[in-house]
C-alpha positions in Angstrom: 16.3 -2.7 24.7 16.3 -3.4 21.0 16.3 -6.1 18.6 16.7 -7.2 15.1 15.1 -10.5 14.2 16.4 -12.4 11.3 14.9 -15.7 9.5 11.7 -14.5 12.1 9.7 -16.9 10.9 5.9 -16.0 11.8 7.3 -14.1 15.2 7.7 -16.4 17.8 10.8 -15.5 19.3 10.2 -11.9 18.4 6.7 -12.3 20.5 9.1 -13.6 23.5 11.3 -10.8 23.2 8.6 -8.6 23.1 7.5 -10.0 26.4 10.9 -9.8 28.3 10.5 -5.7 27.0 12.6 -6.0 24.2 11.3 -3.8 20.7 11.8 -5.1 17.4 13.5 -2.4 15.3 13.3 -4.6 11.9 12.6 -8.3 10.9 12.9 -10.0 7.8 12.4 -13.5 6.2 11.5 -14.9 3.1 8.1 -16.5 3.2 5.5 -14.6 2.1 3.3 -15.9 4.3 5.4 -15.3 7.4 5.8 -11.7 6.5 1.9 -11.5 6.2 1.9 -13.1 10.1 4.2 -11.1 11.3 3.0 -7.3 10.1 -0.4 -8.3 10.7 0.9 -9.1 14.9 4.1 -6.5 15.0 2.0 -4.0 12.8 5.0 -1.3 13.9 8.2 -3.5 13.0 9.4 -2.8 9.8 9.6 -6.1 7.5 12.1 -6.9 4.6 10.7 -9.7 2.8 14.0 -11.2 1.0 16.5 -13.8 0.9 19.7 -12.5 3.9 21.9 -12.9 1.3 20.0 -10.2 -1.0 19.9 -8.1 2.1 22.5 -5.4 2.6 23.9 -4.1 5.9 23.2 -0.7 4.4 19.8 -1.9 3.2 19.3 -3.1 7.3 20.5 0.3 8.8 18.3 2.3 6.7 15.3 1.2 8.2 16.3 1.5 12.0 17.4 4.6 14.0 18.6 3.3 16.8 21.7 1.4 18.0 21.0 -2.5 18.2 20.9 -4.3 21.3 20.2 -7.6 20.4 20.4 -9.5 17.0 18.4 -12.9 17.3 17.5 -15.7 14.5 17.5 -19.4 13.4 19.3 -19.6 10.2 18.4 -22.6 8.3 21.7 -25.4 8.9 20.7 -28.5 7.8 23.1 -29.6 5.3 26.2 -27.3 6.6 29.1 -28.0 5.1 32.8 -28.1 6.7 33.9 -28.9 2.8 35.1 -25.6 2.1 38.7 -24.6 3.4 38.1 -21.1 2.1 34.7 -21.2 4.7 33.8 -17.4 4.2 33.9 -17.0 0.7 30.6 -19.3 1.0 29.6 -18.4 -2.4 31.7 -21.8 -3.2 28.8 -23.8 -1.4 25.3 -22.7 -0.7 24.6 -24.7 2.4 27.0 -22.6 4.3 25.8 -19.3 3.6 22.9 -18.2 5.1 24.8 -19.1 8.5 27.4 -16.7 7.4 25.1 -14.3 6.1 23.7 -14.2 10.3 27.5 -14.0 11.0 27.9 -10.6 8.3 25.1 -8.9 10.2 26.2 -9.4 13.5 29.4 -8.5 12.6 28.7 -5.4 10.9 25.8 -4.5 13.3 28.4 -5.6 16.5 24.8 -5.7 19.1 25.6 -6.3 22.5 24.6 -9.5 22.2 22.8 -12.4 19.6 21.1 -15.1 20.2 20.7 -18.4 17.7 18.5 -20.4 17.7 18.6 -24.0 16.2 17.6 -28.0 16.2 19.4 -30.1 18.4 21.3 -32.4 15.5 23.5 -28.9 15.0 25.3 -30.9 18.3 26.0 -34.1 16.3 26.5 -33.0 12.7 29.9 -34.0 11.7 31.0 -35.3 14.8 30.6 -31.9 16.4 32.7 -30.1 14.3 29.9 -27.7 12.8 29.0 -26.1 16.3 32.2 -26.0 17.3 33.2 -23.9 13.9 29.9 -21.7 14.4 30.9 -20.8 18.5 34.2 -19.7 16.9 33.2 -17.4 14.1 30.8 -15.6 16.7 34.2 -15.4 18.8 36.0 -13.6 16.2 33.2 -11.3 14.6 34.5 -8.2 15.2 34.9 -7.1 18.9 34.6 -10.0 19.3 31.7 -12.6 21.3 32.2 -14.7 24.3 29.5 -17.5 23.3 28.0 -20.4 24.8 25.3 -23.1 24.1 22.9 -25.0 25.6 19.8 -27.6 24.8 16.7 -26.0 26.4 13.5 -28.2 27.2 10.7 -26.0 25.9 9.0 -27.4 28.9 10.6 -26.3 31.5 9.4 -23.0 30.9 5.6 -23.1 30.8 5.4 -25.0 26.9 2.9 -27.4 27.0 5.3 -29.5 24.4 9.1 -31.1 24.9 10.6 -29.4 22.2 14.5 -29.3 22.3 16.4 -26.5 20.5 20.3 -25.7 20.5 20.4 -22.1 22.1 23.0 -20.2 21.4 24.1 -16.8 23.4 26.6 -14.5 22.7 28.0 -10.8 24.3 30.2 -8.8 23.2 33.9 -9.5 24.7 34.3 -5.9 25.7 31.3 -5.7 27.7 32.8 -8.5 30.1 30.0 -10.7 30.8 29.6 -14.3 30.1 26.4 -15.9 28.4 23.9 -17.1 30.8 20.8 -19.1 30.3 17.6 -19.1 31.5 16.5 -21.1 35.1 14.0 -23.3 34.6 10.5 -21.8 35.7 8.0 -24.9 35.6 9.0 -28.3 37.9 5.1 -29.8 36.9 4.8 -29.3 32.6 1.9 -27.6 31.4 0.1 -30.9 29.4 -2.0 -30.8 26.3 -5.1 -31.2 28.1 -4.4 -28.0 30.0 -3.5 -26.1 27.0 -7.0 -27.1 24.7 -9.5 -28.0 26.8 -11.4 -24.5 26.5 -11.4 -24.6 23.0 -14.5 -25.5 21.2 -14.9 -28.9 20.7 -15.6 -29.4 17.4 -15.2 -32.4 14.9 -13.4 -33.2 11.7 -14.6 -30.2 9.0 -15.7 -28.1 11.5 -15.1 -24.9 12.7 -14.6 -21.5 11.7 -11.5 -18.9 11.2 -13.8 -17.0 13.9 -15.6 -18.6 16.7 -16.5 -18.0 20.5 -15.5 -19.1 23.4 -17.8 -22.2 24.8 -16.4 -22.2 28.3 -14.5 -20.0 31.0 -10.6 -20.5 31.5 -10.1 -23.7 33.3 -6.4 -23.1 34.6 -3.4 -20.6 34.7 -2.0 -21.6 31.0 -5.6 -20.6 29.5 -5.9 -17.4 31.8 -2.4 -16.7 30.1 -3.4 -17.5 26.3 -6.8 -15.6 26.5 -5.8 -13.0 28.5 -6.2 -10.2 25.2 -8.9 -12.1 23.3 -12.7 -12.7 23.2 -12.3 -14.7 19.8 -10.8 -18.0 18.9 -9.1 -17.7 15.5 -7.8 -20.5 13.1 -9.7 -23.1 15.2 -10.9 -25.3 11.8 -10.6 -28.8 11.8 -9.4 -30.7 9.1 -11.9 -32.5 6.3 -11.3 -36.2 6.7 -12.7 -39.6 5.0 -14.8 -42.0 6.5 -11.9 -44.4 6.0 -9.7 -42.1 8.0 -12.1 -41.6 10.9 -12.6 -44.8 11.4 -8.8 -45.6 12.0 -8.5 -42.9 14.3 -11.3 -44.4 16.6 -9.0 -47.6 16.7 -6.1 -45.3 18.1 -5.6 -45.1 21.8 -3.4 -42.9 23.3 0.3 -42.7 22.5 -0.6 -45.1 19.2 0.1 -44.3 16.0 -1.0 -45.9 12.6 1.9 -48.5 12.9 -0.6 -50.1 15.8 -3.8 -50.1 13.6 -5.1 -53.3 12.4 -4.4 -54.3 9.2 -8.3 -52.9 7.7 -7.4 -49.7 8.7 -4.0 -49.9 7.9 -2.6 -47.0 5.3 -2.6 -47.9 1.3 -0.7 -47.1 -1.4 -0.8 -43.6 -3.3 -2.4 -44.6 -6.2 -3.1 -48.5 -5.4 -6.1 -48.5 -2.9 -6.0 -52.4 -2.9 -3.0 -52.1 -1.7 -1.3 -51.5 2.0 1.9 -49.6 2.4 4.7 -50.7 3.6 6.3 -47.5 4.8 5.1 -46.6 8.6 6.1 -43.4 10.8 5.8 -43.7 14.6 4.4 -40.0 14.8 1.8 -40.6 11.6 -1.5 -40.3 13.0 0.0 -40.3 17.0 -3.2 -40.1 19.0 -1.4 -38.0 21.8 -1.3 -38.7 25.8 -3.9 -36.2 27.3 -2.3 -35.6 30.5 1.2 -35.4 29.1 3.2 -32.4 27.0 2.7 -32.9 23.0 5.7 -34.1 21.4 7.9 -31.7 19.2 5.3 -29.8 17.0 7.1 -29.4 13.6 6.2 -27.8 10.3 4.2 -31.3 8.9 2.2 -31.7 12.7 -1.4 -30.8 10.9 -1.2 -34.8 9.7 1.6 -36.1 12.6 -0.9 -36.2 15.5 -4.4 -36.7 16.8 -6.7 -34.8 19.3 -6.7 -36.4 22.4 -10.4 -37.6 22.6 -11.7 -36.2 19.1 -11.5 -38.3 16.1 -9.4 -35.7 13.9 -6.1 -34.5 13.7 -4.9 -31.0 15.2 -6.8 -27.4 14.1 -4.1 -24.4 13.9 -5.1 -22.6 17.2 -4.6 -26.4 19.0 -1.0 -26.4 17.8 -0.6 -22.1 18.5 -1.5 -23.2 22.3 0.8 -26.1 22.5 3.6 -23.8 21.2 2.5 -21.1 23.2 0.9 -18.6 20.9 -1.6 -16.6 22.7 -4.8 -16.7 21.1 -4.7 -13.1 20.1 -1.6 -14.0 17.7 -3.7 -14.6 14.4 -2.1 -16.6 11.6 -2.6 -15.4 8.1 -1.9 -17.1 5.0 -3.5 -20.8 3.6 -4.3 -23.2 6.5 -3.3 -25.9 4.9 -0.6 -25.8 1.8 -0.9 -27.7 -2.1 2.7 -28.7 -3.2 2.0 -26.0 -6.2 1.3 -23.6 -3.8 4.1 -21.1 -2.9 4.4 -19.3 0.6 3.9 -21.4 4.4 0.7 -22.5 5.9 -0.6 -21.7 8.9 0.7 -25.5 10.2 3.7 -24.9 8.8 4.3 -21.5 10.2 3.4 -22.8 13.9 5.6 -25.4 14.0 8.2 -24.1 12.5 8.1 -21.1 15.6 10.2 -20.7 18.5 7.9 -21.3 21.4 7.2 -17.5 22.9 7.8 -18.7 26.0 10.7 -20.1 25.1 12.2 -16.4 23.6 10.7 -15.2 26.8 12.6 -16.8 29.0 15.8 -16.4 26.8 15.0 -12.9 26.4 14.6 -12.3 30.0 18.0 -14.4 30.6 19.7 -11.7 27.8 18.1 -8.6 29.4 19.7 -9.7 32.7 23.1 -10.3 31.4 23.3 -7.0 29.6 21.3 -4.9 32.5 22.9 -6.3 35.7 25.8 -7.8 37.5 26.3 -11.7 35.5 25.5 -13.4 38.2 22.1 -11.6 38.8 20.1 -13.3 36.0 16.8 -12.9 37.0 14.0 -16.0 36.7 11.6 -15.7 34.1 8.3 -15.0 35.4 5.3 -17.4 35.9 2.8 -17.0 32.9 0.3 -16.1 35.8 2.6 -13.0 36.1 2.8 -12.3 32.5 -1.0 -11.0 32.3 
């Protein structure tokens, strides 16, 4: 079955697609550094590098040959607007139309199904109102979409990280078949121990975009990762002071700089004498070894700390705890200047869909559109996935 993949991002919930034997016909995004991801792991997927709303339907259909099964996505909708009465002529406010622009596609493309994918605040923006407007332009987009959401725990399906995201399913009213979402695969979490242990053990400013393995698998989540690899790529550790390693030895786990005493406390930008005043709960979170990470997001390279190491997360660490396999090599900047233009590899990561995440979702759509509704098959251990 087929896909199109819009907003992909560096391929995550392509990758899980891919898994569930779904092929990509065409993806697109604007980052530059996405699209240098993404070709570089989906080397046969055409890639349109461009903002939706610069993208024509014609522009799409030109560079696939066959029909669409499945159009998939996360358009961005933070800051969606209910403002406008006029809602699809969104050129009157900008915040409302690359959700419409997702809408265009599917409605000009009419796949059997799409899939969104989102944060969970879409449930609570304006009282509700937001989703509830988005469930009914799928309904009348075209044919037509019976839709349905739900919040999936990213792991309860073999992510070693409790990520919520808003899912959101829709097929095609004249196919008769209601949305159905996946079963959950994993009753004991895959923790963050489990998911780095193997990796080389290096300390702050070491490391190498290239390295070897210093140890055999240690469970079925590694098995899974390494299964295609016999290199560890974008395993380099962050350059930090002397001053910052010393208040990460301080840190215990589940701490955070708002528990540090008050000489290792942050400072002002600028002021070094003196200490700020503004604290995060997730800056410098030393996380629980035998527990699932917390949701990685874009800013995670300076959110969390390793477990026993006295730095903060390399770029393969957060891959594995968003389920990248460690054959998925990120290209681009590791780390990103606020001059520079185009994602870093950080950002990229946690930005992603989990793949196992679009696996399981992918398997839950190939079941709906390939067998009775009430035959959705369980997505498959990651044991089985090798």
């Amino acid at each position: 079955m087929t896909v199109v993949d819009l907003f992909s991002g560096c391929g995550g919930l392509a990758l899980g697609f891919k898994w569930a034997g779904f092929k990509t016909l065409l993806a697109s995004d604007l980052d530059e550094n996405c699209e240098k991801t993404y070709t570089y792991n989906f080397p046969e997927t055409p890639f349109i590098k461009n903002d939706l709303r610069h993208i024509s339907t014609k522009e799409i259909r030109e560079h696939i040959s066959e029909n669409v099964d499945v159009v998939i996505g996360g358009p961005p909708c933070q800051g969606f607007s209910l403002a406008n009465k006029n809602r699809n002529k969104v050129k009157d406010d900008p915040r409302n139309e690359l959700f419409y622009e997702f809408v265009r596609v599917v409605t000009d493309l009419q796949p059997k199904a799409f899939v969104m994918e989102n944060v969970r605040g879409l449930l609570s923006m304006q009282k509700g109102k937001v989703i509830q407007l988005m469930k009914e332009e799928f309904e009348n987009a075209g044919l037509g979409y019976q839709v349905n959401y739900e919040v999936l725990l990213a792991s309860d399906y073999g992510v070693p990280q409790n990520r919520q995201r808003v899912i959101m399913i829709g097929v095609r009213k004249d196919l008769d078949k209601k949305p159905v979402f996946p079963k959950k695969t994993y009753a004991n979490p895959v923790t963050v121990w489990e998911a780095i242990s193997d990796l080389p053990q290096i300390q702050a400013s070491e490391g190498e975009e290239k390295m070897t393995y210093e140890s055999k698998p240690q469970n079925a989540f590694q098995e899974f990762v390494r299964h295609n690899s016999q290199i560890v790529y974008n395993h380099v550790a962050m350059r930090h002071t002397k001053r910052l390693i010393d208040r990460f030895k301080v840190i215990q786990a589940g701490q955070s700089l708002a528990h540090v005493p008050a000489e290792h406390a942050a400072v002002k930008r600028g002021k070094p004498t003196e200490k700020s005043k503004i604290v995060f709960s997730q800056n410098n979170q030393r996380l629980h070894a035998n527990k699932p990470a917390p949701t990685i997001a874009a800013s995670f390279q300076s959110n969390f700390i390793h477990p026993f190491l006295h730095r903060n997360f390399t770029a393969r660490e957060g891959a594995r705890l968003q389920s990248f396999p460690d054959d998925f090599v990120f290209q681009g900047m590791r780390t990103k200047m606020s001059w520079e233009k185009g994602l870093s590899q950080y950002q990229q990561i946690g930005n992603a869909v989990p793949p196992l995440l679009g696996y399981a979702i992918g398997n839950a759509v190939k079941s709906i559109l390939q067998g009775a509704i009430d035959c959705v098959k369980e997505p498959k251990l990651f044991e089985e996935l090798i």
